[in-house]
MARLUMTOR-210104 format. One record per residue: x, y, z of N, C-alpha, C in turn. Coordinates in pm, whole numbers, plus 32768, in hexadecimal, padded with zeros to 4 digits. Example, Ala and Ser with C-alpha at 12.3 -4.5 7.8 and 13.67 -1.06 7.14 Angstrom:
85277DC7830C84CE7E3E830C85287EB6830C85057F1F82C485577F9682CA850A80038313
***
This chain:
828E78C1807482A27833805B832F780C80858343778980A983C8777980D183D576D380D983F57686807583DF760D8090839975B080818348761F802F82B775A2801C824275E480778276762D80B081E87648814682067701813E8154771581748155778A817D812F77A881F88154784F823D8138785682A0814C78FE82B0811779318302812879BA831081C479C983838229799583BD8288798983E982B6791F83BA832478E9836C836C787D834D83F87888835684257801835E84C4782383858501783582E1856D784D831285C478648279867E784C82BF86BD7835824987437852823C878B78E0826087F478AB8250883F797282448896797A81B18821792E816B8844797080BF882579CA80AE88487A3780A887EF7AB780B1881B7AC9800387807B267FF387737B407F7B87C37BEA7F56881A7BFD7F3488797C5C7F2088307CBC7ED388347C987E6487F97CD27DFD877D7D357E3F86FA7CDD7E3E86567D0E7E9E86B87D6D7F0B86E37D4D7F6586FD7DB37FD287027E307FB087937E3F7F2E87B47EA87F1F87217EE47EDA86DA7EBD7ED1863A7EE97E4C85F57F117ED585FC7EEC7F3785AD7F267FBF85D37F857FE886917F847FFA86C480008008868780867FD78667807B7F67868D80C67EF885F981067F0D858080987F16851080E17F0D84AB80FA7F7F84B6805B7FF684708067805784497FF3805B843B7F997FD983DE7F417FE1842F7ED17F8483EE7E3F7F6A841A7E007F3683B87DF47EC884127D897E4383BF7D917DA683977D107DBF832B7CE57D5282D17C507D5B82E67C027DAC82F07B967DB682FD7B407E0F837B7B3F7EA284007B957E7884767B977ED384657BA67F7784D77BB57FAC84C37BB48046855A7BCB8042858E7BCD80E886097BED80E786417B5D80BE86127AF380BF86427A5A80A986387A268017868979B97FC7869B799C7F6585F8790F7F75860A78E57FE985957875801F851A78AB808D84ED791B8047848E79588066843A799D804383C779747FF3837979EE7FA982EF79F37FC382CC7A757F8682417A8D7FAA81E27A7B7F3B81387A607F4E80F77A437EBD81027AE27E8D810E7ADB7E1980A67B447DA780257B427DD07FE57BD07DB77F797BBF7DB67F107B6D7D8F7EA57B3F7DAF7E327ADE7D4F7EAF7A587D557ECC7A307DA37F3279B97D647F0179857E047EF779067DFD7EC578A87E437F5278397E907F5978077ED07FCC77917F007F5977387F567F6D76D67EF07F1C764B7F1A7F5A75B37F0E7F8275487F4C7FC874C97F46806F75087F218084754A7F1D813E755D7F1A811675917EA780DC75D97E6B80BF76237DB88098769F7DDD80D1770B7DBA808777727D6F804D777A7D327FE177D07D2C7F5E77B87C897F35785D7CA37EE078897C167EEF79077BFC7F4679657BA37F3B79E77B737EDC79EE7BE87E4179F87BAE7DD87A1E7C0F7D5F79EE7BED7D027A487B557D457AC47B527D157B567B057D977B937AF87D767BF77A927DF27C2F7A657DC67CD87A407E257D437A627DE87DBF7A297DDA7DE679927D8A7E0F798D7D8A7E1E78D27D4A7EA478BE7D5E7F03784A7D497F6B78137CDA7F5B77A67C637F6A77C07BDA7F6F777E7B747FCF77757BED8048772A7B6F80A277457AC480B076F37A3C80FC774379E980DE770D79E1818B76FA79698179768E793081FB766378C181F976C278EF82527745787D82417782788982C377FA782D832B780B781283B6783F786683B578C07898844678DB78D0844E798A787C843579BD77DE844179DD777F84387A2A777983A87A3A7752838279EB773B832279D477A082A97A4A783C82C27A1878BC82557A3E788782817AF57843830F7B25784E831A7B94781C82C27BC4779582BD7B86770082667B92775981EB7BE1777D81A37B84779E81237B8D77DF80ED7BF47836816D7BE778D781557C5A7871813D7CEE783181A37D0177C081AF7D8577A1813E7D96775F80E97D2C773280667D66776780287D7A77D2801E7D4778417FAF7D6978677FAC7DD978A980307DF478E2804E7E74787A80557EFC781F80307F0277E880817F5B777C7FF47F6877757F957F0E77517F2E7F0277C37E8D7F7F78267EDF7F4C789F7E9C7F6E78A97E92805778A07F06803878BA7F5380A8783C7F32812C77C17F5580D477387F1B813C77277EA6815577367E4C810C771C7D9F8120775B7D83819B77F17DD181CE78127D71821A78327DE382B077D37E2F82DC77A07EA1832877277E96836A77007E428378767E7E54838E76747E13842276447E57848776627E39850776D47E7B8588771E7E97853777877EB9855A77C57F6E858178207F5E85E478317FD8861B78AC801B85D678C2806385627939806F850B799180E7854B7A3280D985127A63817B85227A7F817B84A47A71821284747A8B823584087B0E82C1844F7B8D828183E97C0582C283EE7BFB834483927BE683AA83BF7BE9845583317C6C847383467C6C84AB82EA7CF4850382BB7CF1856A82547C6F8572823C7C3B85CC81CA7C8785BA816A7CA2853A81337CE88531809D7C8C84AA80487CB584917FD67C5A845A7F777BF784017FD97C31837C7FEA7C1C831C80147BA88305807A7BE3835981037BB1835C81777AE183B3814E7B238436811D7A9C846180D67A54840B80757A7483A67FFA7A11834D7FCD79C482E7801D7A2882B3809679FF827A8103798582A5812979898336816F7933837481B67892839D814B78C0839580D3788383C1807277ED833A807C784482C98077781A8237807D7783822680E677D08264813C7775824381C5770182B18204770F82F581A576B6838681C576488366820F7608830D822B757682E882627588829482C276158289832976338218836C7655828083EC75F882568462762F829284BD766B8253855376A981CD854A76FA817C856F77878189856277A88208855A783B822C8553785782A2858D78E7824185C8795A82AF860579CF82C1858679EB837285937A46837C853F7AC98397859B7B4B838685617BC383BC85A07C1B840885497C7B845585577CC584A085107D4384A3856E7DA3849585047E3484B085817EA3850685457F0B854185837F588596851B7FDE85A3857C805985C9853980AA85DF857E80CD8664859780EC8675861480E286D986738161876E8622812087E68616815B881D85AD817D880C8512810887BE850080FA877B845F80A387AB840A8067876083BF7FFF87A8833E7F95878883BF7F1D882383A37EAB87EA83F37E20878D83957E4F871583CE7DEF86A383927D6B869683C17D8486C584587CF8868284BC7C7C86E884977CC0877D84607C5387F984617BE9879D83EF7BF5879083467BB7875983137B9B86C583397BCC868683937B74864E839E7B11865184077B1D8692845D7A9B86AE84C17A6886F9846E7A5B875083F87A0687BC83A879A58710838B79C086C18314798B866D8305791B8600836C797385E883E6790585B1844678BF85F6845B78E386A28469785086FB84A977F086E58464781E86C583CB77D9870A836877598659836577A785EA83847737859483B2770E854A8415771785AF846576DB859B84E077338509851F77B684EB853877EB84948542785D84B785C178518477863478C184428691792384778656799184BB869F7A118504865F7A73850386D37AEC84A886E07B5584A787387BF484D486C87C2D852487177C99853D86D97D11852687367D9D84F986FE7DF984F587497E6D853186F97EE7855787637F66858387417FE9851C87157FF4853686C080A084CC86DC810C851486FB814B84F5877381B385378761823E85138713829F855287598345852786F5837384AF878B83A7847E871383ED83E1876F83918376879E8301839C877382AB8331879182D0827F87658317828D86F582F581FB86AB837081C186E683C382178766845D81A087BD8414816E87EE838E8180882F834E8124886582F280A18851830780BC87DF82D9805987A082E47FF987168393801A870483B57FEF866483D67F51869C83E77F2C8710841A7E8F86F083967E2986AE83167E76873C827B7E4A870882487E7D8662827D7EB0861182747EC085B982AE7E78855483227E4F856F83687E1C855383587D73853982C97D6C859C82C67CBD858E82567CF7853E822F7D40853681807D4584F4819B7D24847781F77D90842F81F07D94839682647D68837C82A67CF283C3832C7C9C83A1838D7CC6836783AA7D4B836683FB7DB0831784077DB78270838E7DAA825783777DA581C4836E7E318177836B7E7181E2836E7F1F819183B57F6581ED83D87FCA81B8840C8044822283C180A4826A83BE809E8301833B80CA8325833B8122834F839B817A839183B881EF83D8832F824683E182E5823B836C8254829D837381FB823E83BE81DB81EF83F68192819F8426814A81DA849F81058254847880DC82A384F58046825E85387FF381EE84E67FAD81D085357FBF816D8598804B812D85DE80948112863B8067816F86AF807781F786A08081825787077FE0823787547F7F822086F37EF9824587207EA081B887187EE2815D86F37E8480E886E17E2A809487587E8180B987D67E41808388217DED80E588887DDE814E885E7D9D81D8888E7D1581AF88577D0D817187D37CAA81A187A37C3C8120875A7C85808D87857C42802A87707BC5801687C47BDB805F883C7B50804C88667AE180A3885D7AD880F087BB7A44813387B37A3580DE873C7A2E805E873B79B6800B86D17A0D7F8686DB79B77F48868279F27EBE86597A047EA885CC79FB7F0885577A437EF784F87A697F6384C27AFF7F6B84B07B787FE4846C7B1B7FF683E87B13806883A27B0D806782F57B5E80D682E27BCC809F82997C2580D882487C3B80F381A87C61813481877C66811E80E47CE4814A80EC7D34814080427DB4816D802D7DD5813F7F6B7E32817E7F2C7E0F81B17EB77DDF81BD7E627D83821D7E8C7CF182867E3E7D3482B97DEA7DD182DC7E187E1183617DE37E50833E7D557E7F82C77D627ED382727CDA7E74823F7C8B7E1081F07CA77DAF81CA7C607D5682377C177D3582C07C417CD383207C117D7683AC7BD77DDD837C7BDD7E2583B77BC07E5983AC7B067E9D84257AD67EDF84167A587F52841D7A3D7FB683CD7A46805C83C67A518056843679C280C9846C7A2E80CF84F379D5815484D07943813C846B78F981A5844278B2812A8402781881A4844377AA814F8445771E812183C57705809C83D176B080958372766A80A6831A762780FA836075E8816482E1759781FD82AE75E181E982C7765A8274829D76A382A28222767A831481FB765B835281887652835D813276DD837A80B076CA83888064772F83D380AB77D4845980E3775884D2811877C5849F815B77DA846481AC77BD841E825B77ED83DD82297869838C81CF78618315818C78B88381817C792683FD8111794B842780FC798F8467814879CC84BA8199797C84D8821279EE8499827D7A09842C829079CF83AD82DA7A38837C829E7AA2834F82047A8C835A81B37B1A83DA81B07BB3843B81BC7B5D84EB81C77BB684AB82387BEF848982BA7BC5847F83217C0D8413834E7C7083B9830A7C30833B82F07C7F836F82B07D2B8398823A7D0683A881E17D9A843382087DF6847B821E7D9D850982577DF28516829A7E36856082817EBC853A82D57F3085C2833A7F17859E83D57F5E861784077F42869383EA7F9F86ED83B17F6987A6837E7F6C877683047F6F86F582D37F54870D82237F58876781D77EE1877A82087E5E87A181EF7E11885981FD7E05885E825A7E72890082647E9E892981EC7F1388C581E77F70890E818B7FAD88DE81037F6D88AA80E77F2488A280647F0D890A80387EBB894F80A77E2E89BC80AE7E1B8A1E807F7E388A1280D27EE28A8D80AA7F2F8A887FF87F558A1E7FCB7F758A0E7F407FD68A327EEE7F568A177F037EE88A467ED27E6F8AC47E847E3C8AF37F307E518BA17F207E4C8BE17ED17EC78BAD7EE67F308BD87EB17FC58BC07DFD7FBD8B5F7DE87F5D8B2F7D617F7D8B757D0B7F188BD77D6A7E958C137D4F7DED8BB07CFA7DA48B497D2A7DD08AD47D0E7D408AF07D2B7CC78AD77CD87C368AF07D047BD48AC37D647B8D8B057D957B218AB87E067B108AA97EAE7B4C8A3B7EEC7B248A187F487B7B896C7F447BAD89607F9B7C1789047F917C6D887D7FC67BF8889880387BC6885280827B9F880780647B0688727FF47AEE88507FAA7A7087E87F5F7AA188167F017AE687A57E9C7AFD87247EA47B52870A7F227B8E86AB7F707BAC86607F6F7B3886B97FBC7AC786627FC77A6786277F4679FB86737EDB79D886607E8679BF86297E1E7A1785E67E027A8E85817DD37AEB85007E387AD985017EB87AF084847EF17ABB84437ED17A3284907ECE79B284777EE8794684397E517910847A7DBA7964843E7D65796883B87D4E79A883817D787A13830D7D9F7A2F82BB7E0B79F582E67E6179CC827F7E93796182537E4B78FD829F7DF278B982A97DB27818822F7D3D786882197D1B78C781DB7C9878F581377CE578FD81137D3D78F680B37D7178EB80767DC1787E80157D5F781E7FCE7D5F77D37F997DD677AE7FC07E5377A77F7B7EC7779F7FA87F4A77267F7E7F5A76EE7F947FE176897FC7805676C67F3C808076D57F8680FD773F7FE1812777A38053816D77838083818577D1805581AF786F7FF48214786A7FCB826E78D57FAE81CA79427F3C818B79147EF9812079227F5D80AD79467FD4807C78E0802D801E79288058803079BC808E809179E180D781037A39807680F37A9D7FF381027AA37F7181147B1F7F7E80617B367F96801B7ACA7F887F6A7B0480027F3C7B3A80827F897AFC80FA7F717B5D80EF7F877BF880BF801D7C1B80D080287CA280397FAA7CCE7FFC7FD67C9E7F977F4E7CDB7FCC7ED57D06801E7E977CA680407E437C9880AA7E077D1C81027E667D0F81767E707D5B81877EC27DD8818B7F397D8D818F7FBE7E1981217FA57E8280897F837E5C80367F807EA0805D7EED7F1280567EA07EF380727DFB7F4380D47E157FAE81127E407F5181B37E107F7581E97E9C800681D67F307FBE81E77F8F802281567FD1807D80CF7FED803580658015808680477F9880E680287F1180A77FD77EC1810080397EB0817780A37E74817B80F17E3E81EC80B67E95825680D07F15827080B27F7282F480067F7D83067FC87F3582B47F147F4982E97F0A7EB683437F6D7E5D836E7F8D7E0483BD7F6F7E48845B7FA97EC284167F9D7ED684B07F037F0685167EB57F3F84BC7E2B7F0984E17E067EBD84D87E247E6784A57DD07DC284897E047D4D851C7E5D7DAF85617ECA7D6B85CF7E707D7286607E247DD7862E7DB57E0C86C37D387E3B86697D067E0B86347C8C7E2785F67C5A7DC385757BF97D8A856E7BAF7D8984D57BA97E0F84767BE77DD483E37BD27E2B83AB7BA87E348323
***
């Protein structure tokens, strides 16, 4: 937003927001609404911008647990997911991205009876081998299987174009499907991706009865990149912000936790990164398929 008007490029000032920067520094990404600009922000999730108003947002996460069987929650999850996923497939020539980790496999899990797909796998060259499980998986259903290499220094060639994609809203340096995106847009006409299976089906390894602060600086440690928290420090002191850096890290987290309605610790913690980590640092870089592909 900027003015009353929204737009996916808008102009802005050179008020720069001091504070947010150093919070990007520090982690990769920016918190709720911020940007590098004081006259520039982005919606929250479920939050709408209509006539010069924000509204939203539309749903909220909440902690409700039921007395109800593992089999059972699988049952359900299946339909949902897989409900979700077919409606808007049908016709169509898909790639499915493996990597043999949560996501990519529930994907594949999804589509078991679909034989309108190319799969791809990519990895960097002297890296973890990603592509083996996932060609195990395409063999295993009879599915199209292209694999590619990334090498080192791939993304000089392409950080300025990156650079307009995801407006520098995260730190992207991993942005390896740059290397392969246009290798591989032409085996279908719609990308299916997924991405955190891992946080959502995950259990923050922090007690039950954690206190607020506990919560927040298990979050600090969670998102902090390592020395981000030193140099942001530094840009801090460099910029004579008040205060200290590390305080108000913690007191900006601890206010976003408190804004979310939830008991559980484990459970607050899974709606924070949702909330935040997910928007704010995963989505920006899935731009970049959406730049040469439906997705």
């Amino acid at each position: 937003m900027n003015g009353g008007k929204a737009s996916k490029k808008i102009p802005h000032s050179n008020n720069f927001d001091y504070k947010s920067i150093a919070i990007w520094s520090a982690t990769g990404f920016f918190l709720g609404d911020t940007t590098f600009y004081n006259d520039v922000k982005v919606l929250d999730p479920s939050c709408k911008f209509e006539n010069g108003k924000v509204s939203g947002p539309d749903w909220k996460w909440h902690y409700s647990p039921r007395n109800i069987s593992f089999n059972n929650t699988v049952d359900k999850f299946s339909e949902i997911f897989e409900n979700l996923i077919l409606k808007d497939i049908e016709n169509k020539r898909m790639i499915l991205p493996l990597s043999g980790g949560l996501d990519s496999r529930t994907l594949a899990a999804a589509l078991v009876e679909r034989k309108n797909i190319n799969t791809i796998s990519y990895e960097f060259k002297n890296g973890i081998n990603e592509t083996k499980y996932a060609k195990d998986i395409a063999s295993l259903l009879k599915w199209k299987f292209y694999e590619f290499k990334i090498h080192q220094g791939y993304l000089w060639d392409n950080i300025e174009e990156l650079a307009l994609i995801n407006q520098y809203q995260v730190e992207f340096t991993h942005s390896r499907q740059m290397a392969v995106i246009d290798k591989i847009k032409k085996y279908g006409d719609l990308l299916l991706t997924g991405h955190w299976g891992d946080v959502l089906f995950d259990s923050p390894k922090i007690n039950d009865n954690a206190s607020l602060e506990q919560q927040a600086y298990f979050v600090i440690k969670s998102i902090a990149k390592p020395g981000g928290i030193e140099l942001a420090s530094e840009l801090w002191r460099y910029w004579e912000l008040k205060g200290d850096f590390k305080d108000y890290l913690f007191i900006r987290i601890k206010e976003l936790l408190e804004k979310i309605d939830i008991s559980s610790p484990k459970s607050k913690i899974r709606a924070f990164k949702s909330l935040h980590w997910a928007p704010r640092w995963a989505n920006p870089n899935i731009n970049v398929f959406k730049n040469r592909i439906d997705i």
